[in-house]
Structure formats: structure tokens, C-alpha cells
C-alpha positions in Angstrom: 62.1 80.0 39.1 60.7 80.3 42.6 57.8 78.1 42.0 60.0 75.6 40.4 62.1 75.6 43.2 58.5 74.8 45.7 58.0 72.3 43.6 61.1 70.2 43.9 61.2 70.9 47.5 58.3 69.5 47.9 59.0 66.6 45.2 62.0 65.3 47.4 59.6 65.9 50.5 57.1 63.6 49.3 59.9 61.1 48.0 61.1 61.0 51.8 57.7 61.0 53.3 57.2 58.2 51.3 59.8 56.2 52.0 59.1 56.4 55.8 55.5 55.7 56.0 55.9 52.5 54.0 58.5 51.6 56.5 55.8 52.3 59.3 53.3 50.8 57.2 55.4 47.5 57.0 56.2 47.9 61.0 52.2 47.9 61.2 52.0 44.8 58.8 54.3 42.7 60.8 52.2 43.7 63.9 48.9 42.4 62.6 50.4 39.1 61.1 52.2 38.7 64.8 48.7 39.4 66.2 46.5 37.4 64.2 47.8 35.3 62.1 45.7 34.1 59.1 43.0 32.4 61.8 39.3 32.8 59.9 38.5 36.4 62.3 41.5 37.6 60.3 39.7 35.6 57.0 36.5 38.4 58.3 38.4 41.2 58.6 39.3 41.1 55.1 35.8 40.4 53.8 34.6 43.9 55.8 37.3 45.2 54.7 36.8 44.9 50.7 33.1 45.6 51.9 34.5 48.9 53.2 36.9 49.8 50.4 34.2 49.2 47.9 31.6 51.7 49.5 33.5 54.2 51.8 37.6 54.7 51.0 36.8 54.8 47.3 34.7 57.7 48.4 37.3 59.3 50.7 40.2 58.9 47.8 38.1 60.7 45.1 37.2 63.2 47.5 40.1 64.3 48.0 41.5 64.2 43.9 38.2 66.3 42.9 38.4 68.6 46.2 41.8 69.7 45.6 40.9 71.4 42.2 38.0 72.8 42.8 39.6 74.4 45.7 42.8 76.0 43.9 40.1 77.0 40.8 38.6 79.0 43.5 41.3 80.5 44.6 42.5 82.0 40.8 39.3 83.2 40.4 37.6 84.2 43.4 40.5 84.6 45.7 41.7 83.2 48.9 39.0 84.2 51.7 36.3 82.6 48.8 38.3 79.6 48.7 38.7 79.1 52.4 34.9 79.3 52.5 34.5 76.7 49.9 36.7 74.4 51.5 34.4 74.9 55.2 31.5 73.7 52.8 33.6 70.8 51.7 34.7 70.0 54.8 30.7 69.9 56.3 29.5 68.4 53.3 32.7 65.4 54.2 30.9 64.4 57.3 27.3 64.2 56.1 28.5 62.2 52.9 31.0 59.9 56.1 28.2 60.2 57.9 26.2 59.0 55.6 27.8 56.0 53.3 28.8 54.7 56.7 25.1 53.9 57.8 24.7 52.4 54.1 27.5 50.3 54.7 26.6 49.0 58.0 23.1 48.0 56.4 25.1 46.6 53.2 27.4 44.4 54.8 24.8 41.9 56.5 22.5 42.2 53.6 25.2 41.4 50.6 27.1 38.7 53.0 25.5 36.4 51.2 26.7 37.0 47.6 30.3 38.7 48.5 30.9 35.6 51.3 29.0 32.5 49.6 31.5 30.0 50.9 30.9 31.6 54.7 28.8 29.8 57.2 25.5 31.0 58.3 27.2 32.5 61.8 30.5 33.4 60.1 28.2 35.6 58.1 26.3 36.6 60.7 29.9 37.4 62.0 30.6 40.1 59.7 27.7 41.9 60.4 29.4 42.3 63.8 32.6 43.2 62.8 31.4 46.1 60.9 29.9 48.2 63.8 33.8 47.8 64.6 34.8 49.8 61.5 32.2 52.8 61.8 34.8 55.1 63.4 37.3 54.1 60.7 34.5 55.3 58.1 33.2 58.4 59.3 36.6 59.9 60.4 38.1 58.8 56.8 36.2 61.3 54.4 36.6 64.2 56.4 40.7 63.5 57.0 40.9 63.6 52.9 38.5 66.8 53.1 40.3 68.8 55.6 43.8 67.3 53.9 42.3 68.5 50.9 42.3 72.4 52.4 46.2 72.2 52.7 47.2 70.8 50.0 45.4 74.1 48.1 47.3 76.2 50.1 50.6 74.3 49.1 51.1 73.9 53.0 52.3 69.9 51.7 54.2 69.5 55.0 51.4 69.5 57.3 49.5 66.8 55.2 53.2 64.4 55.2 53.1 65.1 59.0 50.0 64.3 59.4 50.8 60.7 56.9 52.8 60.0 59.1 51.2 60.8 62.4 48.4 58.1 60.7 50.5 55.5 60.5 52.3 56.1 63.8 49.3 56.4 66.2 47.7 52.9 64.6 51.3 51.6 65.6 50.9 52.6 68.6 46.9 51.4 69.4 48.2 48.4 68.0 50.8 47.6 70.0 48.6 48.1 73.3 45.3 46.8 72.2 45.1 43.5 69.6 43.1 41.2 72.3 41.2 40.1 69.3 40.1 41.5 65.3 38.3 43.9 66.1 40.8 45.8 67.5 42.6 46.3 63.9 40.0 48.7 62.2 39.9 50.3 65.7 43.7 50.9 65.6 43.0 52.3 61.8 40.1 54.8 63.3 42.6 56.1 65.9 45.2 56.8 63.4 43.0 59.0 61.2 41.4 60.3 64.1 44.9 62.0 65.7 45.5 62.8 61.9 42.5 64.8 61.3 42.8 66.8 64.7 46.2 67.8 63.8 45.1 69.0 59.8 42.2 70.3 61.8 43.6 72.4 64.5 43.7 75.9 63.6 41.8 75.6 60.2 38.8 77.2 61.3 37.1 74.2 59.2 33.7 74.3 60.7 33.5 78.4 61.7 30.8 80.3 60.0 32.5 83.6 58.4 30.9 86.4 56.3 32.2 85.5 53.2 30.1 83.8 51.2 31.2 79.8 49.7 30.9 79.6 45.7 28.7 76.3 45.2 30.0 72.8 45.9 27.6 71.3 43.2 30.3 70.9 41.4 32.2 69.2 43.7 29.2 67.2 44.2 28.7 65.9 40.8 32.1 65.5 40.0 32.5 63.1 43.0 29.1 61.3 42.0 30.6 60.7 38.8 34.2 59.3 39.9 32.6 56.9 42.2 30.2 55.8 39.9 33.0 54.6 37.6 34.7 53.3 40.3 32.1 50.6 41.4 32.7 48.7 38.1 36.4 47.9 39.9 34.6 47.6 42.9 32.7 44.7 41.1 35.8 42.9 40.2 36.8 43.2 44.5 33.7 41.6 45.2 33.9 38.8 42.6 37.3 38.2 43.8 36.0 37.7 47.1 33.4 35.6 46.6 35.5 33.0 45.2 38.4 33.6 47.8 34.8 32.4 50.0 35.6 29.2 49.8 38.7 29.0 50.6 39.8 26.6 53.7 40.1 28.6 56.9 43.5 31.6 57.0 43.6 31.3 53.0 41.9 34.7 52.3 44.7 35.8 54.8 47.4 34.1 53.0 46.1 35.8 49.8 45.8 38.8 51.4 49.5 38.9 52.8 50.3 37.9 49.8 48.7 40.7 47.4 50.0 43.1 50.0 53.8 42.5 49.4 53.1 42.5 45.7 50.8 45.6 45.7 54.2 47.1 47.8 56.6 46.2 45.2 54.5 47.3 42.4 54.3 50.3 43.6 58.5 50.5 44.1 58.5 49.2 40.5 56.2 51.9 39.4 58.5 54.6 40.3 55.7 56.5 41.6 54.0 57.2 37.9 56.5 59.8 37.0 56.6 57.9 33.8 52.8 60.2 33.6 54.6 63.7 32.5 56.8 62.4 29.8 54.0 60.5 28.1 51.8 63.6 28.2 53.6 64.8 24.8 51.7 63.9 21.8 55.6 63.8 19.7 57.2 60.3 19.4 54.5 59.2 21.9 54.2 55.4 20.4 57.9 54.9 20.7 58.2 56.2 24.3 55.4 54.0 25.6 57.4 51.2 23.6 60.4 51.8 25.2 58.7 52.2 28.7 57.2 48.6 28.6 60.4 47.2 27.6 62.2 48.4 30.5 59.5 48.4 33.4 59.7 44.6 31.5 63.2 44.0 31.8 63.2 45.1 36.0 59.8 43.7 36.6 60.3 40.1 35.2 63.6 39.3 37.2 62.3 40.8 40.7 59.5 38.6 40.2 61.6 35.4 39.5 63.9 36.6 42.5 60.8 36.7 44.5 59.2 33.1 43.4 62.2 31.7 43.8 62.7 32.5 47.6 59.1 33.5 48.8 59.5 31.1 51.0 62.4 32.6 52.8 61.3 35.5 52.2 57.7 35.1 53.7 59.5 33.3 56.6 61.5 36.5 57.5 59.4 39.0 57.4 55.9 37.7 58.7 56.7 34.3 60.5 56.1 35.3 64.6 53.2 35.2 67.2 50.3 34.2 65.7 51.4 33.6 62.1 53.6 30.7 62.2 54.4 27.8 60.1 51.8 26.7 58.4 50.6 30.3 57.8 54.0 30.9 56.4 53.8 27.9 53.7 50.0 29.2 53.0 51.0 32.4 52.2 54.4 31.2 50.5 52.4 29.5 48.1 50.1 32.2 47.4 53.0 34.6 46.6 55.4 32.2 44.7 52.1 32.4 42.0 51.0 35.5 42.9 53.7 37.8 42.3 53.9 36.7 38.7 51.2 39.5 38.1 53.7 42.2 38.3 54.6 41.3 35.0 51.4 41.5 33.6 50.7 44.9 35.7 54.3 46.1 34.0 52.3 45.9 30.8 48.7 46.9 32.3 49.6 50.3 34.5 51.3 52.7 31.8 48.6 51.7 29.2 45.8 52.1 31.4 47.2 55.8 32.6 46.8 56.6 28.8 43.0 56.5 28.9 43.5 58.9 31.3 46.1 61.3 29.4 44.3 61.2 26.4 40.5 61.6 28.1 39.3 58.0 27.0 38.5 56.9 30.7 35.4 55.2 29.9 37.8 52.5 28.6 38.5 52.1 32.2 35.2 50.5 32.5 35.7 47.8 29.8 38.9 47.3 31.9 37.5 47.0 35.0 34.9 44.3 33.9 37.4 42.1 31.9 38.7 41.8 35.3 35.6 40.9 36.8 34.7 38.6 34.8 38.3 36.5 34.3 38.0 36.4 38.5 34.5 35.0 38.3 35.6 32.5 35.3 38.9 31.1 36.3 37.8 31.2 40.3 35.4 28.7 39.9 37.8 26.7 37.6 40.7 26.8 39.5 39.0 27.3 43.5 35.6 25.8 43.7 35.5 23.1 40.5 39.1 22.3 40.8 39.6 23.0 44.5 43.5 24.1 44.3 42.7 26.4 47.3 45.1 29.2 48.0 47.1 28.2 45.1 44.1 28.1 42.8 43.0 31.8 44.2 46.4 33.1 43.6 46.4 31.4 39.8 42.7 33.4 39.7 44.6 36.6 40.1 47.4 35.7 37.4 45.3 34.9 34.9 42.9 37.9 35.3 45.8 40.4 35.4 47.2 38.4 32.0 43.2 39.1 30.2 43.5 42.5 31.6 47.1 43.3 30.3 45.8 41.8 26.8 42.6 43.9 27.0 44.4 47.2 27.8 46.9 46.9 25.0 44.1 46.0 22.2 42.5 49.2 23.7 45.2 51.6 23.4 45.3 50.2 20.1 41.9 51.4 19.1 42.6 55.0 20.8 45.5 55.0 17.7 48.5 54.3 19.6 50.4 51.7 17.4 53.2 49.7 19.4 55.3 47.9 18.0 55.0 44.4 20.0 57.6 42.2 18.5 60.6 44.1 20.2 58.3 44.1 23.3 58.2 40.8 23.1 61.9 40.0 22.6 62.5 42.3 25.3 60.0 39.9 27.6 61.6 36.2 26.0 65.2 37.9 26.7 64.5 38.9 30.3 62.1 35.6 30.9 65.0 33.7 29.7 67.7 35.2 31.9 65.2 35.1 34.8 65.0 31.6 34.2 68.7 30.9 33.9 69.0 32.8 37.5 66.5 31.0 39.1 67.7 27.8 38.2 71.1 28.6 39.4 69.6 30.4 43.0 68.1 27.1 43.4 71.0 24.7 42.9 73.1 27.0 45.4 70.4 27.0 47.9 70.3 23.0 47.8 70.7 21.3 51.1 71.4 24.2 53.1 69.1 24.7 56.0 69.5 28.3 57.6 66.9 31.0 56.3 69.2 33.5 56.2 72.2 31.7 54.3 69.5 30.6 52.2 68.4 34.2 51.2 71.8 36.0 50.8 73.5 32.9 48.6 70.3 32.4 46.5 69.6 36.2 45.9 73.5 36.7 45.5 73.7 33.7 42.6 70.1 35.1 41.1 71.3 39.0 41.4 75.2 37.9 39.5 73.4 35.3 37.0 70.8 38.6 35.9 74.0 41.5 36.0 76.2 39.5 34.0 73.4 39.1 31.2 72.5 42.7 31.3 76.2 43.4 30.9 75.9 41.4 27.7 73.6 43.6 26.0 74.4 47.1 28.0 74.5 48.8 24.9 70.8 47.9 23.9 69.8 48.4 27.2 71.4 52.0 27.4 69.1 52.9 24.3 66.5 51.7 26.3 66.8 54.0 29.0 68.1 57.3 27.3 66.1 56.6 23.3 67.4 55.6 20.1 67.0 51.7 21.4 67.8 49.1 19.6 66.4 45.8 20.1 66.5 42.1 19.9 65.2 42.2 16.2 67.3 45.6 15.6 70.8 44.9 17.1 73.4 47.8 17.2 
């Protein structure tokens, strides 16, 4: 009972921690869009960026999921003080790995800017070679801040790694706000923020202190991580394909795209509910017909907010982004981009549940196959729609779309072969119904919306007649949709 009790308490913690660090996080975001716009050092800055994602967070992220169990198995069998030393040997072995992907990176980025940034001049190359000695601090301090985060979170002490979340978030706020003379300031503002974040997990921790007690071997740890981050480059691949396409793209659109994914990636990750959906697929009993009636109703939410959002991106962009440097034009880039672009979060709907079944039921090497369908639907349709068609930004964000379609498609014939048997067809009527009513709503936003002129008037009348247009046809079919949500759901083809 008391551990039960921990654990909500720290549930609703985390719930709240949440919330407000994606509200700094989307302060930060309207900083760097004020400060640099979608200009091509900000088209850079995204290149280096992927470049670093690809070679050095992946590393931090996994570092900190295999750390974390290997710490709290030590500590059930060998006991606390034998645990403590293991995570000192973690936390050393953090910043010779930082230390030491960091160099490779700085060498990678010059030497790959030719395949990852094709469609970059000779000196715009040249550029990113520059920019990355800029993100060096970012790197080596990132590892060791999921290392040392890593320590806490084995001794449940889950409020000092929030604080420290948040302290992150807050102190790149705050370098922001006093330096952003130029682009290379931004992955300095990032550094500072897990730099004041790792002296505060660090203080006290005794992290680098030689004691007497001997540290049970990190070779597991080692390998573990070796063999997370090996799977992981095959996603990597698919960033790096993306950006080589988004390479030719006319000067700000990789930013537009970029702003673009990022108020997506957010909302996907509202839609998501944070994975709890995880626990209750984890029992084998009536497994299908759980998953079934997941898809249907992460459809039925995803597939109108999408609408909502193609239907006013525009507006929407316009609010939250357009000022400073990223005015008009970048506003009707990045408009474009999302009005296309947010489309995915249907196919994601279908894509993310299935995909964290490979992981329930230990068939991650299907991840892979996953990974490279991606890939290879962003090299195929980029050079159709970007380079041979030239649609630009529009073209980039219809690249994404279709790759998250092939993916979706891929992932469900996949969790067919690991003998999961959906039933499709009242998927499907669950998709027609809410694409239907979507479309209905949208049409009606946009005729209520016609000839009015203020931004704001424009939002609150066109989500209003969208938002009644959706509620009243969800009234219609309440019933089904109640089965949805609580089982025994009937469908389109099964009606009450």
C-alpha cells in the first residue's frame, strides 16, 4: 500500500512537471523563432542539429533507460553502498563516452556535410563545420546530466530529477533572453541549461569520490548501451535521409519544416496521453480487441484535431510564432508546411501503439524493418515531390505524410505476423466516420471564417463552428463511442 501510494505521488508529480516544462519549452520556442526566424543560419542549426541527435542525444537517452536498471538490479542484490559505487562508475564512464562521441562528432559533421546537406553550398557546408564547435559543450555535458539523473531516479528521489527538468529549461530561457546576437548562441543556451542542471543533480552526490566499496562491473551497462544505439542508427538513417532532401530546400524552408514538425511532435505527444495506453496492453487476455478499440479512439481524437489544425494553421502559426525575426513570409512558409504536415498524426495514431507492441511482446528487431521503410519512403517521395517536382516546403512536408502513411501500413502488416489479428474494417469505419465529420467541420470553420480579417476573430469563430460541428456528431453516436472508451464497443458495421 505504501509503495502504491509513492508511486501515485510521484505519477501526479511527473503529470505536473510535465505540463510546466512544455510550457517553458514553448516560452523557449517562441524565443528562438523571435530571434532567428527561418533565415538559412537557422536552416544550419538544424542540419547540426539532426547531426547531433543522430550521434550524441541518442546516446544520452539510452543511457539513461539502460542505467536506471542496472542500478536498481544492484541495489536488490548487492545492496545500496554497491549500488552507489556502480552508479560513480557510470557516471565516469558518462564523460569518457561525452567525451568521446563528441570529438567523433565534431570530425563527422564536416566530413558527412556532403551526403546529409547535398543541396548546401560549398561555404554553407563549410559553415556547419563551424557551427559545430558551437555545440561541444551541449554534447559533453548531455551524457553525464542523464548519468548523474540516472543515480536519483534509483534511489526514487524523482523530485530532484523534475527540479532539475525544469531548472534545464529555465536557465536556457534565461541565456536566451540575454545572449541570441547570432545562431550560435542557441546550442550555447542548450549547454548552459544542462550545465546548471547537472550541478544541481550533482551537488552532494559524491559522483566522482573514490570510496572503499568496490563497483560490480559496468560491462553490462556497456553492452547493453552498444546494443540500443546500434538499433537506433537505422532511425538515425531515416533523419539523415530526411535531411538531405529538406537540402534543397530554398533558403528558411528547413526552418519552416522544422517549426512545423515541432508543433506536431508537441501535440502528438498531448494525443499520446503519455503511453499509459503501455500497461493495459501488457495483458496477453482480450489483447486484439483492446488494441482494436485503442486505434479506433486515438482515431476518432487524432483525426479532428488534425482537421481543426489544417484548417487554421495559418492563424494559428501567426499567433504563436509571428514576431522579431520570424515574420510574414516565415509565417506563410511554415503555415504551409503544417497545414500538410500535421496530417501525419493520423497515421502516427495508427503507427505508435503498434510499434510499442514489438516492444511488449520482445519482437524489437521489427523496429528495424520500421525504421528503414521510413528511410526509404523519405528518400523516394523526396526526390519526387522536392528535387524532381520542386514543390519546396510543401513538397518536404507531403515527404513526411506519405512516409508516416508506408510506415503506419508497415507496422500494422507486422503486428500481424507477430499473431495479433485486428479486425480492420470497424477501424476503418471508425476513420471514414471521423474523416467525414472532420470534413463536414472544416468546411463549415471555413465558411464562418470568410471575409473576416482579425486573427483572433478568425480563430475563436472558426475553432467554435469546427469544435460544435465535431460535438454534435459525437453526440449522434455517444452510445458507440461510450463502448469505445469503457469495452463491449459496437461499431459502424455492428450498431447497438
Amino acid at each position: 500500500m505504501q509503495l502504491k501510494k509513492r508511486f501515485l505521488t510521484i505519477a501526479a508529480s511527473a503529470a505536473g512537471v510535465t505540463l510546466l516544462v512544455q510550457l517553458l519549452a514553448l516560452m523557449r520556442q517562441l524565443l528562438t523563432a523571435a530571434y532567428f526566424g527561418v533565415g538559412r543560419d537557422f536552416d544550419g542549426y538544424v542540419m547540426v542539429f539532426t547531426m547531433a541527435t543522430v550521434m550524441v542525444f541518442t546516446f544520452a537517452g539510452i543511457f539513461d533507460s539502460i542505467a536506471v536498471p542496472h542500478l536498481v538490479g544492484a541495489r536488490e542484490n548487492d545492496g545500496l553502498e554497491a549500488a552507489l559505487a556502480l552508479a560513480r562508475s557510470i557516471f565516469r564512464l558518462s564523460l569518457l563516452l561525452g567525451g568521446g562521441i563528441s570529438l567523433v562528432f565534431l570530425v563527422a559533421v564536416p566530413l558527412l556535410a556532403p551526403i546529409f546537406a547535398t543541396g548546401f553550398s560549398p561555404d554553407e557546408r563549410a559553415g556547419l563545420g563551424k557551427l559545430a564547435w558551437y555545440f561541444l559543450p551541449w554534447t559533453l555535458v548531455c551524457v553525464p546530466y542523464y548519468a548523474a539523473a540516472a543515480r536519483h531516479k534509483m534511489e526514487w528521489r524523482f523530485n530532484r530529477v523534475f527540479f532539475a527538468e525544469i531548472v534545464v529549461v529555465a536557465a536556457s530561457i534565461g541565456f536566451l533572453a540575454i545572449w541570441h546576437g547570432d545562431i550560435r548562441m542557441l546550442p550555447l543556451a542548450y549547454a548552459s541549461g544542462y550545465g546548471v542542471g547537472l550541478v544541481q543533480l550533482t551537488a552532494g552526490a559524491a559522483l566522482l569520490r573514490r570510496t572503499g566499496v568496490s563497483s560490480p562491473s559496468v560491462r553490462g551497462v556497456v553492452r547493453n548501451i552498444g546494443e540500443l544505439f546500434l538499433a537506433n542508427q537505422t532511425g538515425g538513417l531515416a533523419s539523415l535521409v530526411d535531411r538531405h532532401i529538406q537540402s534543397f530546400l530554398a533558403t528558411g524552408g528547413i526552418g519552416a519544416v522544422n517549426y512545423s514538425n515541432q508543433i506536431t511532435a508537441s501535440l502528438s505527444n498531448l494525443l499520446m496521453f503519455r503511453e499509459i495506453f503501455m500497461v493495459p496492453l501488457t495483458q496477453k487476455a482480450d489483447r486484439a480487441e483492446r488494441l482494436e478499440r485503442l486505434l479506433s479512439g486515438l482515431l476518432l481524437v487524432t483525426i479532428p484535431i488534425s482537421g481543426l489544425v489544417a484548417c487554421l494553421a495559418p492563424e494559428m502559426v501567426k499567433v504563436l510564432l509571428q514576431r522579431g525575426h520570424f515574420d510574414a513570409t516565415a509565417t506563410a512558409l511554415t503555415a504551409t508546411a503544417l497545414r500538410v504536415g500535421v496530417l501525419s498524426l493520423i497515421a502516427s495514431a495508427v503507427t505508435t501503439p503498434q510499434a510499442r507492441m514489438f516492444q511488449i511482446i520482445d519482437r524489437i528487431h521489427y523496429t528495424h524493418v520500421v525504421y528503414l521503410t521510413m528511410a526509404l519512403s523519405a528518400a523516394v517521395f523526396g526526390y519526387l515531390f522536392v528535387i524532381m517536382l520542386g514543390w519546396g516546403v510543401e513538397g518536404a512536408a507531403l515527404m513526411q505524410l506519405a512516409g508516416s502513411i508506408l510506415t503506419a501500413i508497415m507496422t500494422s502488416y507486422l503486428i500481424g505476423r507477430c499473431g495479433i489479428r485486428l479486425r480492420w474494417w470497424p477501424i476503418i469505419g471508425w476513420f471514414a466516420l471521423s474523416a467525414v465529420v472532420s470534413a463536414v467541420a472544416y468546411l463549415a470553420a471555413a465558411a464562418a471564417i470568410s471575409g473576416l480579417e482579425n486573427t483572433w476573430l478568425r480563430l475563436v469563430i472558426g475553432g467554435t463552428a469546427y469544435g460544435l460541428v465535431v460535438l454534435l456528431c459525437y453526440f449522434l453516436v455517444r452510445v458507440q463511442l461510450r463502448g469505445i472508451a469503457f469495452g463491449a464497443a459496437p461499431t459502424p458495421d455492428r450498431p447497438v
